[in-house]
Each structure stands twice: as structure tokens, then as C-alpha cells.
N, CA, C and O atoms as CSV, one atom per row, in Angstrom:
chain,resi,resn,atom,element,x,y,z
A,1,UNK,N,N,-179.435,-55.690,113.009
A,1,UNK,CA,C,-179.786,-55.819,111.619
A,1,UNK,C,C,-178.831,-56.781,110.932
A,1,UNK,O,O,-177.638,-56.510,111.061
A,2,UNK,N,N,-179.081,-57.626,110.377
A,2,UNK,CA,C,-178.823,-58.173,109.626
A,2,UNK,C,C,-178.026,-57.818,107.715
A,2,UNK,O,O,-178.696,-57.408,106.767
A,3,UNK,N,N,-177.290,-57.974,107.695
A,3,UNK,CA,C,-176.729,-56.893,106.074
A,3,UNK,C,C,-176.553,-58.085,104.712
A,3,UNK,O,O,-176.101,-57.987,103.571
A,4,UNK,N,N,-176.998,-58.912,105.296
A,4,UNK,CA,C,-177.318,-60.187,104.275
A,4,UNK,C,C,-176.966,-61.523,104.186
A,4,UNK,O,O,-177.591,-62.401,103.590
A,5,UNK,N,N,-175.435,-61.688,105.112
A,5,UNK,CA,C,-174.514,-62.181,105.132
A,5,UNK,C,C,-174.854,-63.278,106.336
A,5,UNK,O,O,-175.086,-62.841,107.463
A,6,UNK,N,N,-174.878,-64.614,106.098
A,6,UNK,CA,C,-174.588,-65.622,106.538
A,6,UNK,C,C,-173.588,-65.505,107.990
A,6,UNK,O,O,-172.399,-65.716,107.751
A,7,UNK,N,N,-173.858,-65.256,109.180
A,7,UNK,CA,C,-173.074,-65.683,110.135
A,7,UNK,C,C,-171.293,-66.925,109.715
A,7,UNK,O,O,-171.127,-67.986,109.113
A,8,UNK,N,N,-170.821,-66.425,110.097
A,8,UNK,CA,C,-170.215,-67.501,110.339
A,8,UNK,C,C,-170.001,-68.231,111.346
A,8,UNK,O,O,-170.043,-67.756,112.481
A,9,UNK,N,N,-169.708,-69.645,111.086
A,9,UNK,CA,C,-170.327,-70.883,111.445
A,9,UNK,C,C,-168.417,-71.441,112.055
A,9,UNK,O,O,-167.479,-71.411,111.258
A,10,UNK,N,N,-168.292,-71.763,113.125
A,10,UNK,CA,C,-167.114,-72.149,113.471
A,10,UNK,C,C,-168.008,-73.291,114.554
A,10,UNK,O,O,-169.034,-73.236,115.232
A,11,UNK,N,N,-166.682,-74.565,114.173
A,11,UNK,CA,C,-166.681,-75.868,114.677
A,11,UNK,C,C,-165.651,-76.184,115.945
A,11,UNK,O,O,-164.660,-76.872,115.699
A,12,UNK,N,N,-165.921,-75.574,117.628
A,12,UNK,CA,C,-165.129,-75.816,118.114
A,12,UNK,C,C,-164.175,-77.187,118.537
A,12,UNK,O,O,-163.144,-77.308,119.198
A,13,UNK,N,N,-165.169,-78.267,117.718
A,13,UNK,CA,C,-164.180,-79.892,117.907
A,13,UNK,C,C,-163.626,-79.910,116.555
A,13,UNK,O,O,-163.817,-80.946,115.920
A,14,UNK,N,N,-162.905,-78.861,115.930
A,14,UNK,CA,C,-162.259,-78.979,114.405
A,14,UNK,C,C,-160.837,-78.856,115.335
A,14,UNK,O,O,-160.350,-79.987,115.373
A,15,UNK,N,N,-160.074,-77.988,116.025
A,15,UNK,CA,C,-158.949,-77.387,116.025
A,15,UNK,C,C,-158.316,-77.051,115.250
A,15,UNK,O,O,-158.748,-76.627,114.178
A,16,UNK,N,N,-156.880,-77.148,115.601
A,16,UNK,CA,C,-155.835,-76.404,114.796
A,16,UNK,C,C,-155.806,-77.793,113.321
A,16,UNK,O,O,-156.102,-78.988,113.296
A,17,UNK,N,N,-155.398,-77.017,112.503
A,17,UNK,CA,C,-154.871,-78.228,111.355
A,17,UNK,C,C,-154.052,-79.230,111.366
A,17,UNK,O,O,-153.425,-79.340,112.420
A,18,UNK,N,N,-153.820,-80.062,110.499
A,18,UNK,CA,C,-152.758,-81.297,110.968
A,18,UNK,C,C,-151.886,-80.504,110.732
A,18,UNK,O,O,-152.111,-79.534,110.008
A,19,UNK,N,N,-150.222,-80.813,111.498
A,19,UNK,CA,C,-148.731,-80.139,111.226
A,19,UNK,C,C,-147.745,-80.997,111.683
A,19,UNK,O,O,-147.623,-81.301,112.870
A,20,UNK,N,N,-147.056,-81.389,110.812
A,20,UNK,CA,C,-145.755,-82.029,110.863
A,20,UNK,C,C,-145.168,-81.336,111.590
A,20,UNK,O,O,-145.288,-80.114,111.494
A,21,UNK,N,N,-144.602,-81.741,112.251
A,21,UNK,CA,C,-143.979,-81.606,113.661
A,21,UNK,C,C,-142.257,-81.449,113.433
A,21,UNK,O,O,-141.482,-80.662,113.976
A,22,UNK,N,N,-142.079,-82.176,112.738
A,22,UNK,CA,C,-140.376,-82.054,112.585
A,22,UNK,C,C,-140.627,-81.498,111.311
A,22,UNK,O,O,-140.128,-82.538,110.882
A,23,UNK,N,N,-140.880,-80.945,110.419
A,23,UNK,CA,C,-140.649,-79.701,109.769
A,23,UNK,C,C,-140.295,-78.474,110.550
A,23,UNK,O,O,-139.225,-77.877,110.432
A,24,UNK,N,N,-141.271,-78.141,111.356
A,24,UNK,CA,C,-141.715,-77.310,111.907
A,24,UNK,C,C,-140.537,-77.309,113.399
A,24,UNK,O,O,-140.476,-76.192,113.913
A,25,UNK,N,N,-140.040,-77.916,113.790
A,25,UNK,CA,C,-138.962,-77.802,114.601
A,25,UNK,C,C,-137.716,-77.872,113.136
A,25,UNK,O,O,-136.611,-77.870,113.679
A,26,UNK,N,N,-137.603,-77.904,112.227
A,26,UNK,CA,C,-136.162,-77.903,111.867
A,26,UNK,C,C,-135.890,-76.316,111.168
A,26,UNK,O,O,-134.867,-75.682,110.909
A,27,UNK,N,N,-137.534,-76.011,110.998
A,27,UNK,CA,C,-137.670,-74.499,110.807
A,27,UNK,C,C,-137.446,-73.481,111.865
A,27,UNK,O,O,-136.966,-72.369,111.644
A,28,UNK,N,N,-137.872,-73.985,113.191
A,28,UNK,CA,C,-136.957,-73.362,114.347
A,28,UNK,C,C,-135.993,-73.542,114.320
A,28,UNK,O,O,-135.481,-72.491,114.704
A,29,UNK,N,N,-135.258,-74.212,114.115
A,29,UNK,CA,C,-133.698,-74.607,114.041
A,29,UNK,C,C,-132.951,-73.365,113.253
A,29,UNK,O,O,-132.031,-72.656,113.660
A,30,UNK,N,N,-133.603,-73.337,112.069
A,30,UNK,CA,C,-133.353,-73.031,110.781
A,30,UNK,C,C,-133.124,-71.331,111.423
A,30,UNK,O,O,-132.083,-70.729,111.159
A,31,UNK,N,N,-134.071,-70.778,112.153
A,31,UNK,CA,C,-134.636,-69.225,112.331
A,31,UNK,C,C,-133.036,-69.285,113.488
A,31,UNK,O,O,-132.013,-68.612,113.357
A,32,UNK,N,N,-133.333,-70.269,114.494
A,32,UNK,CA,C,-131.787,-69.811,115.830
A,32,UNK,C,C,-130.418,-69.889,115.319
A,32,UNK,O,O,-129.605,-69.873,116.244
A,33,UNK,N,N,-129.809,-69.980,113.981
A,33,UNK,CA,C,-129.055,-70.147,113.167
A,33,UNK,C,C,-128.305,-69.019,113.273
A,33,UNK,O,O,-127.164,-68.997,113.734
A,34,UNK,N,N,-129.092,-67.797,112.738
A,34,UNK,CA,C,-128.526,-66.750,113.112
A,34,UNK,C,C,-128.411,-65.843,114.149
A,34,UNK,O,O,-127.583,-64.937,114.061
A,35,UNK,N,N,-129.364,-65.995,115.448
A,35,UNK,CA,C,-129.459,-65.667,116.351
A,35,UNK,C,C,-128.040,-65.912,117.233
A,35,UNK,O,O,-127.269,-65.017,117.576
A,36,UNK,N,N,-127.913,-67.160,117.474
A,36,UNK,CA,C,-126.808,-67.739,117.695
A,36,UNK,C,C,-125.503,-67.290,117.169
A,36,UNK,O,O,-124.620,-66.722,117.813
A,37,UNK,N,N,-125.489,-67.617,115.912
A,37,UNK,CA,C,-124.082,-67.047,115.488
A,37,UNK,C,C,-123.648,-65.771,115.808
A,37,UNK,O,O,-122.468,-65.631,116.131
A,38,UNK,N,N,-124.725,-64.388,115.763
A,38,UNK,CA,C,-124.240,-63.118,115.701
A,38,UNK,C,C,-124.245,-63.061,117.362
A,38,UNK,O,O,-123.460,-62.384,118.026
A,39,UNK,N,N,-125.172,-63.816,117.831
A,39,UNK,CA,C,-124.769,-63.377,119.590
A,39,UNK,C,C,-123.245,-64.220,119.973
A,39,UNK,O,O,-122.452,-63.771,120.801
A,40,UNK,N,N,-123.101,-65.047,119.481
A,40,UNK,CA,C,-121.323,-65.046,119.742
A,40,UNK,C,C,-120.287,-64.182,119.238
A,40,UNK,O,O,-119.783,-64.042,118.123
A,41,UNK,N,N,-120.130,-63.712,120.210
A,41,UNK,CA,C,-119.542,-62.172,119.382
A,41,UNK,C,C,-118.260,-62.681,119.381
A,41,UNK,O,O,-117.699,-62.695,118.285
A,42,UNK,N,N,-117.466,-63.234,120.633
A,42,UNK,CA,C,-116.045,-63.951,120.303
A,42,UNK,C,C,-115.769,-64.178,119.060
A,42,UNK,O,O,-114.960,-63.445,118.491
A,43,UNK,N,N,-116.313,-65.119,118.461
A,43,UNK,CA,C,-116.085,-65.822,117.402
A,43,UNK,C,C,-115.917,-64.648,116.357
A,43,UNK,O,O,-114.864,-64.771,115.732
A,44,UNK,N,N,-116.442,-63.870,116.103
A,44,UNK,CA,C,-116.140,-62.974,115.017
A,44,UNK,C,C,-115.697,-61.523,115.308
A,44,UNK,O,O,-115.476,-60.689,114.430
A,45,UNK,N,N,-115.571,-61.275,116.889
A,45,UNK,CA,C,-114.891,-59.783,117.402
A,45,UNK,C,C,-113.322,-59.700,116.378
A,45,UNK,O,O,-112.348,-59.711,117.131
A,46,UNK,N,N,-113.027,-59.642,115.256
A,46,UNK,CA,C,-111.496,-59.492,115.022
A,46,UNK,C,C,-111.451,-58.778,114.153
A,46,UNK,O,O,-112.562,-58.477,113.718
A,47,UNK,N,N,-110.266,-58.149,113.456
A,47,UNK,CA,C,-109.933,-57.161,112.087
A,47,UNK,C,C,-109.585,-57.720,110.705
A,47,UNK,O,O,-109.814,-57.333,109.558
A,48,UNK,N,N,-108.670,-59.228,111.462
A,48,UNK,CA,C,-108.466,-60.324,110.317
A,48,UNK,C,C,-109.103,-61.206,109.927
A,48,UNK,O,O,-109.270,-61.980,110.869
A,49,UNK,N,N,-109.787,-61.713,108.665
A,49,UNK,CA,C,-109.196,-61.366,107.895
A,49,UNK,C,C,-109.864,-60.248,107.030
A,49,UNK,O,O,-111.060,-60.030,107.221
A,50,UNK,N,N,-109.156,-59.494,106.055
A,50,UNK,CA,C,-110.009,-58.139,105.468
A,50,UNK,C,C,-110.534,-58.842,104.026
A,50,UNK,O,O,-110.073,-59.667,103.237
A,51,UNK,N,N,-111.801,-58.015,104.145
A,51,UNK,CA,C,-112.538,-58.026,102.697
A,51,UNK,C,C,-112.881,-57.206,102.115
A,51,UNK,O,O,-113.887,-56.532,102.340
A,52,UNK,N,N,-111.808,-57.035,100.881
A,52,UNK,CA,C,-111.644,-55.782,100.423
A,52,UNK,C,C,-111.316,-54.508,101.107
A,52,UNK,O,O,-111.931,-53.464,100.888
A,53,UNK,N,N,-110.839,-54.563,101.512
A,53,UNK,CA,C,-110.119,-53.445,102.894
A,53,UNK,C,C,-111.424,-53.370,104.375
A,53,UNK,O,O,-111.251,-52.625,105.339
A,54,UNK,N,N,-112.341,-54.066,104.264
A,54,UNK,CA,C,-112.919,-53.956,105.432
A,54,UNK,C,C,-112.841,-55.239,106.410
A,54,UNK,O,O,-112.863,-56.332,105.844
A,55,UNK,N,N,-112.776,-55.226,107.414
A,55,UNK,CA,C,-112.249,-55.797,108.576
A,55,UNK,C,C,-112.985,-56.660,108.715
A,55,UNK,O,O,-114.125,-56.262,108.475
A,56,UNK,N,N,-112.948,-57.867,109.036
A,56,UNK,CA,C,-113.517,-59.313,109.430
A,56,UNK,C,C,-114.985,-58.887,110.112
A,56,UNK,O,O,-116.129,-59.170,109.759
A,57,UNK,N,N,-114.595,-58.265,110.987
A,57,UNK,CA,C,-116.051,-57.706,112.326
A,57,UNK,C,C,-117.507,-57.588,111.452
A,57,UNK,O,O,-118.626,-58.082,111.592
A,58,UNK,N,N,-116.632,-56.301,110.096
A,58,UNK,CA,C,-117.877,-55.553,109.271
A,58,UNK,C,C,-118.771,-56.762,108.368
A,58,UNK,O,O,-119.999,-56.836,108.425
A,59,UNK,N,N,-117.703,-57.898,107.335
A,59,UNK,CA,C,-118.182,-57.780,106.459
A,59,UNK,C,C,-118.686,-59.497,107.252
A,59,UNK,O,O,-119.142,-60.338,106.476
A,60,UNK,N,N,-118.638,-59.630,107.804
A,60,UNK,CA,C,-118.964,-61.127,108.542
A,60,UNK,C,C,-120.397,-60.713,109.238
A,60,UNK,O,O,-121.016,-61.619,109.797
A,61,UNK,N,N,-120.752,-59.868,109.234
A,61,UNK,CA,C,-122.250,-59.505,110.083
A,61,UNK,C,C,-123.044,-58.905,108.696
A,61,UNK,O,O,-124.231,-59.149,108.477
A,62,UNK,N,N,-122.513,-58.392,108.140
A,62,UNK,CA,C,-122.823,-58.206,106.354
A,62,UNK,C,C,-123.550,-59.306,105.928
A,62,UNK,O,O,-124.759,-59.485,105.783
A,63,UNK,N,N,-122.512,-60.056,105.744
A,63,UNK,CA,C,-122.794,-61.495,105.208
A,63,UNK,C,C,-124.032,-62.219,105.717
A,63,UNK,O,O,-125.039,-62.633,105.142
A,64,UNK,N,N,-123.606,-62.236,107.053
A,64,UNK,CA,C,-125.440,-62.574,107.944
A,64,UNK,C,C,-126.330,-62.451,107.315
A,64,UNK,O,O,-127.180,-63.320,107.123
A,65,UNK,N,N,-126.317,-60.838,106.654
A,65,UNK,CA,C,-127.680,-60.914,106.072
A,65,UNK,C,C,-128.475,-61.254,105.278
A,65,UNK,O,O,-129.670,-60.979,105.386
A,66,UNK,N,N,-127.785,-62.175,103.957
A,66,UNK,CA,C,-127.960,-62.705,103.301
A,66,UNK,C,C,-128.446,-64.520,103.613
A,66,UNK,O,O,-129.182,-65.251,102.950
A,67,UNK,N,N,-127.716,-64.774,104.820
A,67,UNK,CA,C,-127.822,-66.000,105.295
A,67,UNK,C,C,-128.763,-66.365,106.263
A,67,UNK,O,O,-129.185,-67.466,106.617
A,68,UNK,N,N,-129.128,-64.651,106.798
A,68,UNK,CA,C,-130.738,-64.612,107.519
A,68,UNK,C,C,-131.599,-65.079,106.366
A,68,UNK,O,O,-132.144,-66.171,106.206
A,69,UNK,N,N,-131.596,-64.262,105.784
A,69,UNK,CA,C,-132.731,-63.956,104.268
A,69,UNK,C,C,-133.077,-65.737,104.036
A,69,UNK,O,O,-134.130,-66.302,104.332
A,70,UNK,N,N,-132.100,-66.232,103.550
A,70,UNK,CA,C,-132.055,-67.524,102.805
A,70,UNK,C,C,-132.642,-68.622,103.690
A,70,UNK,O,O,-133.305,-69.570,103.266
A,71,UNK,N,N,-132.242,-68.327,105.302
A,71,UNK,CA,C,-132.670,-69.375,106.083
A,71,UNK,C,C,-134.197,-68.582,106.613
A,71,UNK,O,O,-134.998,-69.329,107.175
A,72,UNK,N,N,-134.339,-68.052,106.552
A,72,UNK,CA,C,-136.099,-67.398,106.610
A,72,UNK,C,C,-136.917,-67.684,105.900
A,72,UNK,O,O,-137.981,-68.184,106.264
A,73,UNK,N,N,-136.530,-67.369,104.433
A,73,UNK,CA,C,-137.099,-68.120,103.185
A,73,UNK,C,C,-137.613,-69.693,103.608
A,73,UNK,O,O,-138.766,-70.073,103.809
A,74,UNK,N,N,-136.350,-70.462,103.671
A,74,UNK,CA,C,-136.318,-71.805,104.096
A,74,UNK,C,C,-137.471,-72.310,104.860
A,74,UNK,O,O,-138.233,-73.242,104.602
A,75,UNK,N,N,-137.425,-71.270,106.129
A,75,UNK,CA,C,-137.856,-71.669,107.312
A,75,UNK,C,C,-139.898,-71.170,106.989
A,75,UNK,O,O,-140.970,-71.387,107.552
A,76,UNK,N,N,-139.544,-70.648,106.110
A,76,UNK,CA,C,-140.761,-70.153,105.593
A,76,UNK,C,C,-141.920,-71.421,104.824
A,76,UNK,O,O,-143.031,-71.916,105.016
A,77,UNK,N,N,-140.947,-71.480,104.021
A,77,UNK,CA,C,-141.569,-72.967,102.816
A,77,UNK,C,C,-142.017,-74.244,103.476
A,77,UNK,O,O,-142.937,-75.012,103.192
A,78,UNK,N,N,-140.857,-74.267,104.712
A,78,UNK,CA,C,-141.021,-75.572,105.494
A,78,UNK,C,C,-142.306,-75.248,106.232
A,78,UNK,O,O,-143.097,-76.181,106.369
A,79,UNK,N,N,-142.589,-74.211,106.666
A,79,UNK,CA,C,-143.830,-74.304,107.369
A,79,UNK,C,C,-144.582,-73.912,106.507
A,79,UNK,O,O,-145.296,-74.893,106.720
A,80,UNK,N,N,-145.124,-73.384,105.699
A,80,UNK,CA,C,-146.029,-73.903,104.745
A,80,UNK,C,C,-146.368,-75.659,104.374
A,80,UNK,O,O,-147.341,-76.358,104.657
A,81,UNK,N,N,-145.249,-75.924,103.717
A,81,UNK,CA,C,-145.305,-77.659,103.421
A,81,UNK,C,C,-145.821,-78.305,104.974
A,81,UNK,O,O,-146.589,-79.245,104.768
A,82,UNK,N,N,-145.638,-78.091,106.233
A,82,UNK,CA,C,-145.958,-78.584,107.357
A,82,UNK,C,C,-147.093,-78.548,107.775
A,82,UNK,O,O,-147.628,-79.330,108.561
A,83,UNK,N,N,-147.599,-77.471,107.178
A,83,UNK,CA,C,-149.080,-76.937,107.461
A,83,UNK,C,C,-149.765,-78.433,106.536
A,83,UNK,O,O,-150.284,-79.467,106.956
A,84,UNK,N,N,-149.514,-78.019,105.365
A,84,UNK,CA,C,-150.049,-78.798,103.981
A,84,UNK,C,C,-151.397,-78.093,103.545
A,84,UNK,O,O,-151.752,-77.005,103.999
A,85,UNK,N,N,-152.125,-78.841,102.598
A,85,UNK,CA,C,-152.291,-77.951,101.704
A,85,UNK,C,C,-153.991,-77.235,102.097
A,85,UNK,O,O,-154.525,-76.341,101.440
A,86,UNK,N,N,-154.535,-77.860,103.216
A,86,UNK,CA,C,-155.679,-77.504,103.522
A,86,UNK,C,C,-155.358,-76.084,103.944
A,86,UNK,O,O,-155.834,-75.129,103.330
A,87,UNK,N,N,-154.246,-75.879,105.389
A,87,UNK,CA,C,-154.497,-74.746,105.975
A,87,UNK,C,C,-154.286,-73.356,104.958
A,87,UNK,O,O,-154.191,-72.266,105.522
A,88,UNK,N,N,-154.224,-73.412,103.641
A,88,UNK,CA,C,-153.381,-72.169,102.729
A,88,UNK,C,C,-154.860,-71.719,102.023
A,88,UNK,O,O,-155.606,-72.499,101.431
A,89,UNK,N,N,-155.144,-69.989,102.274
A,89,UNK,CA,C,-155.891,-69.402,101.737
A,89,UNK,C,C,-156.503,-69.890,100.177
A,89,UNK,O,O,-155.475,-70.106,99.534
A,90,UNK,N,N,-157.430,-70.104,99.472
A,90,UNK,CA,C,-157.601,-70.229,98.221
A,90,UNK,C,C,-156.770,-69.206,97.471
A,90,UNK,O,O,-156.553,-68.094,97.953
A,91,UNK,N,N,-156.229,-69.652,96.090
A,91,UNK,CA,C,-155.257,-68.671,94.968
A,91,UNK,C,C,-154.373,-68.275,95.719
A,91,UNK,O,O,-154.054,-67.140,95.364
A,92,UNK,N,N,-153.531,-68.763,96.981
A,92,UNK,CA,C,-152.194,-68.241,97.764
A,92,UNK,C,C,-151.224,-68.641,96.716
A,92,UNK,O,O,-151.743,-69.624,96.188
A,93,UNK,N,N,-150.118,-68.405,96.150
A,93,UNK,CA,C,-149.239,-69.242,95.637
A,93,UNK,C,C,-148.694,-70.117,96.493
A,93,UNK,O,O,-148.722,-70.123,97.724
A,94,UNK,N,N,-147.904,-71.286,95.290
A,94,UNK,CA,C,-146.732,-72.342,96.197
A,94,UNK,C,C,-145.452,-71.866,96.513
A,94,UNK,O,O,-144.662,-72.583,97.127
């Protein structure tokens, strides 16, 4: 049965959308940023220096998280703008 509705209609010689390519790798970049840093644990295994009485170790993986956030964001916008403006739902915001 039929419920009123128009099939949809897909064009298998359309593919994927156009995408800037080096956006879209500097947004990977952007995401292994922190991956990287917190898996070197050397670099920040220590007690010195303290912040606010807590130990280098605590507030340095703390901090990460803010610098995840910001480079996610980032890494976010850039692939949007990479996409451009066809692939974005109608009324999505910018």
C-alpha cells in the first residue's frame, strides 16, 4: 500500500558531496591533539609544578578538557565549512 508519499528518488552517479580536503585533514589534526598529548604520559607523570595545592599530574589532564572542548568545536566548524553549504540540512544553523 501505498500511504501517499512519493518514493524517494536517489541518483546513484551523484555521490558523496564536494569536500575540501585540507580542511578536513587539519580537523584530524586538530581531534589527535589531544589524543597524543594525554597518551604521553612522561611528559606530564610529575607533582611539580602545583596548582593551587594540586599536583601538576591532576590539574594538567584537567586542563585537557577544556582544550579537547575548544579543539572539537574547531574541528567541528572546519568540517562543516569543508562540506560547504549544499551538504547542511535546510534551517541547520552556521
Amino acid at each position: 500500500m501505498n500511504s501517499g508519499n512519493p518514493p524517494q528518488q536517489t541518483r546513484p552517479d551523484q555521490g558523496p558531496p564536494p569536500t575540501d580536503k585540507t580542511k578536513m585533514a587539519i580537523a584530524a589534526v586538530l581531534l589527535m591533539i589531544p589524543i597524543v598529548a594525554l597518551l604521553w604520559v612522561p611528559s606530564y607523570a610529575k607533582a611539580d609544578p602545583e596548582l593551587f595545592g594540586f599536583p601538576f599530574f591532576f590539574w594538567y589532564q584537567f586542563l585537557w578538557v577544556f582544550i579537547c572542548s575548544a579543539l572539537t568545536w574547531t574541528a567541528y566548524r572546519l568540517t562543516l565549512s569543508a562540506r560547504g553549504k549544499g551538504s547542511r540540512p535546510a534551517g541547520e544553523d552556521r
